[in-house]
C-alpha positions in Angstrom: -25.0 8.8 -9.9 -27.4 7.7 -7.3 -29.7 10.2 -5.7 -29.8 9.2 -1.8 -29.9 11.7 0.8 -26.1 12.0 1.4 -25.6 13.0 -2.3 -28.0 15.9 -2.6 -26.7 17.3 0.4 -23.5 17.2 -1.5 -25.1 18.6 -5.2 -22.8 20.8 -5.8 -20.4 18.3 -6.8 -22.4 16.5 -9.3 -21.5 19.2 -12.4 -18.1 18.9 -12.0 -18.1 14.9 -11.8 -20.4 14.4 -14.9 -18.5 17.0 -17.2 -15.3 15.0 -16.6 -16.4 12.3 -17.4 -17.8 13.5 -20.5 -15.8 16.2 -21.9 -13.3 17.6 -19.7 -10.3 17.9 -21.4 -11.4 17.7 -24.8 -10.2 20.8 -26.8 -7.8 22.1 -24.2 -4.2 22.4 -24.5 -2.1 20.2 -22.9 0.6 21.3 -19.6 4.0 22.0 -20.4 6.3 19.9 -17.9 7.2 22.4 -15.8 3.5 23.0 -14.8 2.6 19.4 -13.9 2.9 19.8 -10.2 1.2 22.2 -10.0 -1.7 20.4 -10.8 -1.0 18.0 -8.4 -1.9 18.0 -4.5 -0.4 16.2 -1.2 -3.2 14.1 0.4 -2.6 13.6 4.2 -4.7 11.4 6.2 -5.3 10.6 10.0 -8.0 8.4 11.6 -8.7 7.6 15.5 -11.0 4.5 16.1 -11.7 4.2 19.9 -10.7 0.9 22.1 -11.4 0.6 25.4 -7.5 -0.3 26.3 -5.9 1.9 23.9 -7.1 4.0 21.0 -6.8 2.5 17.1 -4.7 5.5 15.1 -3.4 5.2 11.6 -1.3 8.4 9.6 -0.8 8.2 6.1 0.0 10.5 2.9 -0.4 10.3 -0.7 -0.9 12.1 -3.9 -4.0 13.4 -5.9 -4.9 15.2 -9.2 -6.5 19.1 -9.3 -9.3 18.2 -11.9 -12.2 20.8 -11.8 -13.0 24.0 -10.4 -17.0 24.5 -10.2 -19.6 26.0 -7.8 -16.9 27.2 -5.0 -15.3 23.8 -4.7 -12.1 21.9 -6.4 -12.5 18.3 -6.9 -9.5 16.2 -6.9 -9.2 13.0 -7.9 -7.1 10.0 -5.5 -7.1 6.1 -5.1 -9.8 4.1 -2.9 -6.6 2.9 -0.7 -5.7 7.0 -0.4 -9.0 7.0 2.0 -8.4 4.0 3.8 -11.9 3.7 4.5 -11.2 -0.4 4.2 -8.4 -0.4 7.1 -10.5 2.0 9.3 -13.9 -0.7 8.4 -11.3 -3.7 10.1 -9.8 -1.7 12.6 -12.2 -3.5 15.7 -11.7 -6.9 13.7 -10.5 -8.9 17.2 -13.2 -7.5 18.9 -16.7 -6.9 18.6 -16.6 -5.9 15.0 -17.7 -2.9 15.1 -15.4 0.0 14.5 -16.4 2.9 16.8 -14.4 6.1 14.5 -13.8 9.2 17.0 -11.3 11.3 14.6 -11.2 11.3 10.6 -10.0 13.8 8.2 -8.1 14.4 5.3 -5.9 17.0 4.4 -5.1 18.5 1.1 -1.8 20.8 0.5 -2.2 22.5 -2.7 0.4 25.1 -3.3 2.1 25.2 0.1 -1.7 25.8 1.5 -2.9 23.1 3.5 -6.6 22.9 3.8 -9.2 20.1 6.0 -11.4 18.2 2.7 -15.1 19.0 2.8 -16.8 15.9 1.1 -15.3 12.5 -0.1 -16.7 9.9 -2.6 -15.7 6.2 -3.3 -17.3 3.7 -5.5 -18.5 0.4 -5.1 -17.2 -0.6 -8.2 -13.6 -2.7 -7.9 -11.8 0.2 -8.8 -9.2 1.9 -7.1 -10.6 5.3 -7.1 -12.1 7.8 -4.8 -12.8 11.6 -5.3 -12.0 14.3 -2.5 -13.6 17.7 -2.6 -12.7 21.2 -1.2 -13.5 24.6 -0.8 -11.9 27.3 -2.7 -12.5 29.7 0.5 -9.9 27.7 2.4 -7.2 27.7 -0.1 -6.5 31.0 -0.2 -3.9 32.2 -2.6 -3.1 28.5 -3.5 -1.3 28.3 -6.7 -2.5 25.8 -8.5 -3.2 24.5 -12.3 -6.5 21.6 -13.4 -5.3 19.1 -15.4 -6.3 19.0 -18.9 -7.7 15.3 -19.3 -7.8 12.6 -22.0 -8.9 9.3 -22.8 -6.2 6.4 -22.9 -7.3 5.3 -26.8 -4.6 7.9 -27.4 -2.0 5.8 -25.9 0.3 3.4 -27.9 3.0 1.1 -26.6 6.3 3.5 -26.5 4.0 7.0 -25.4 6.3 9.0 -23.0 4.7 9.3 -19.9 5.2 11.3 -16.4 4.0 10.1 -13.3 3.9 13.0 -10.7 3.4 12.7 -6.8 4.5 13.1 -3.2 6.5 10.1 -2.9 8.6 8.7 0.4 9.1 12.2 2.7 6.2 15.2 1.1 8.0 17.5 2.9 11.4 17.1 0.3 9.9 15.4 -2.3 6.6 17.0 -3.2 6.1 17.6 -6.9 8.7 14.8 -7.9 8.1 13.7 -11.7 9.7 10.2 -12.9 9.3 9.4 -16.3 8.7 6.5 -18.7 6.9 4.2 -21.5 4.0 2.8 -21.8 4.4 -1.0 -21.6 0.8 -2.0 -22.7 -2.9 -1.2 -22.1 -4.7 -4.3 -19.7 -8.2 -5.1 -20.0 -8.1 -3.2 -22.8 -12.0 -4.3 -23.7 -13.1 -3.7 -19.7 -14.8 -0.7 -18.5 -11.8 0.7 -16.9 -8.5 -0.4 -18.9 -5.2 -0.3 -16.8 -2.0 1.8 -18.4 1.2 -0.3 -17.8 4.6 1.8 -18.0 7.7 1.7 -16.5 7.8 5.4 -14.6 9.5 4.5 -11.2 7.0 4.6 -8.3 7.5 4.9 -4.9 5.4 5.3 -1.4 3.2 8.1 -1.3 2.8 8.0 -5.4 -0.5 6.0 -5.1 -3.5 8.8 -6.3 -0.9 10.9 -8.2 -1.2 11.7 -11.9 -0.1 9.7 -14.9 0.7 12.3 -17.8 1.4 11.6 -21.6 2.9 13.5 -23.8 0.8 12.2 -27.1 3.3 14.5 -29.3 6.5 14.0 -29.1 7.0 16.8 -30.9 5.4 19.7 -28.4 5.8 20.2 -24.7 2.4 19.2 -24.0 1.2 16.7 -21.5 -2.3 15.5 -20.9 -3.6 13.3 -17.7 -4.6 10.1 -18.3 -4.8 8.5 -15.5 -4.3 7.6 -11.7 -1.6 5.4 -10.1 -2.0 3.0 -7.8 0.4 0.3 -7.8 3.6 -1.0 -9.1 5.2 -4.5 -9.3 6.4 -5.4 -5.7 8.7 -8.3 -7.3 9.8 -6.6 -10.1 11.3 -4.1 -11.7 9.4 -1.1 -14.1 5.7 -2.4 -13.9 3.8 0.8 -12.4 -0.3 0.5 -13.1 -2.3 3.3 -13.3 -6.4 3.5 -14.1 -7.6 4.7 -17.0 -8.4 8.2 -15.8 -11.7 9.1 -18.1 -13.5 5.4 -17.6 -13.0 4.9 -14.5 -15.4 8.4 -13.3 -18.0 7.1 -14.9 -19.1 5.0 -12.4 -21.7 6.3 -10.2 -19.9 7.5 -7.2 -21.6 8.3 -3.3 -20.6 11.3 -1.7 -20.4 12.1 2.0 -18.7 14.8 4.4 -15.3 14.4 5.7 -16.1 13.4 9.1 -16.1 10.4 11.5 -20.0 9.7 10.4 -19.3 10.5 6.8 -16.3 7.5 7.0 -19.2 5.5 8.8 -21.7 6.3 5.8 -19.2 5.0 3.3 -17.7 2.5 5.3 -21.2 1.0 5.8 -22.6 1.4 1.9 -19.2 0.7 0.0 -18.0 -1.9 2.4 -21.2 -3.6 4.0 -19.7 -3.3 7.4 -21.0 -1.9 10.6 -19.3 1.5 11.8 -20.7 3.6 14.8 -19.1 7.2 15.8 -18.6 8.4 19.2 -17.3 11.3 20.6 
């Protein structure tokens, strides 16, 4: 993990990330299917780049995955895309270049409680994979579960699987659980395999969870990773990243605010950013 300035302000996220990636989820029971929303979250996003004829403003939602509770905080895990760090880094493309970022936030509804995100993290890594953090103090009486996670060698061609999001409208579809197969484990040999299977995926799934349910016997699911695309000319091929693998990458942290989107847009991305008010 490296150790610059904006990641110490931000240590109290480093437990939480380095026990998931080593042994979160090992030993604990798995969720019955019932449960599985509830260890799911809304993301909502909104970002204002300034123009001097008419402001730059994009409005998005996806999903993201409860997946530890440590030091006062609950770190969920979404996609990179969920952030959309890379749009906001073009937005002044035409121009001079130079986005100038005046509003950006995200929002996380856990629970029917909605809540402004404290810190955000992507990787440089070409991963689709960012972290999101937030306060327990803001969530109130949120009801919510952490996912028990495990490592994709458990999967086999033919494992059940659930994916579970926010897809199309949040507001009548949050919580929404499709189901399918495993198809086959890409890049297998890679740092970060990709899970194939064939659970139906729609707009505002990308971040959400990717359960299995290793025995078909018991009603126990167990995250194993984090969806983020599906075929566009095709039918039944959704991807999903290896959940475990993919947070070991070293990851840099940074507030959710206009200069922390410029402090990520700028390492991650190479590109200039400025904030103004």
């Amino acid at each position: 993990m490296p150790c610059n300035g904006t990641t110490l302000r931000y240590f109290w996220l480093i437990p939480p990330l380095i026990l998931l990636c080593t042994g979160l989820g090992c030993g604990k029971s798995g969720l019955p299917l019932e449960s599985l929303p509830r260890a799911t979250a809304t993301l909502y996003g909104y970002w204002r780049e300034r123009d001097q004829l008419l402001d730059d403003t994009q409005e998005w939602h996806s999903s993201a995955l409860i997946v530890e509770e440590r030091k006062g905080a609950l770190l969920l895990v979404t996609n990179s895309h969920c952030l959309d760090l890379r749009s906001l880094a073009r937005a002044d493309l035409f121009t001079d270049d130079v986005p100038e970022v005046a509003e950006y936030r995200i929002t996380i509804r856990i629970g029917g409680v909605e809540a402004y995100a404290d810190v955000i993290a992507e990787t440089p890594e070409p991963i689709d994979v960012a972290l999101v953090a937030v306060r327990l103090s803001k969530l109130g009486s949120a009801d919510y579960l952490i996912a028990p996670v495990t490592d994709c060698s458990q999967l086999k061609v033919g494992t059940k699987v659930a994916a579970v999001g926010s897809p199309l409208d949040p507001e009548a579809f949050e919580g929404t659980i499709t189901f399918g197969y495993v198809s086959a484990i890409r890049n297998e040999n890679s740092p970060c395999p990709v899970i194939q299977h064939d659970a139906p995926l729609n707009p505002g799934n990308s971040g959400g969870p990717l359960f299995a349910q290793l025995d078909p016997e018991k009603d126990e699911w167990y995250c194993v990773g984090v969806n983020f695309a599906k075929a566009t000319e095709g039918e039944g091929i959704g991807l999903a990243w290896a959940l475990r693998p993919a947070l070991r990458y070293e990851y840099e942290f940074a507030p959710c605010s206009p200069q922390g989107a410029v402090d990520l847009i700028r390492s991650i991305y190479g590109r200039r950013a400025t904030v103004v008010p």
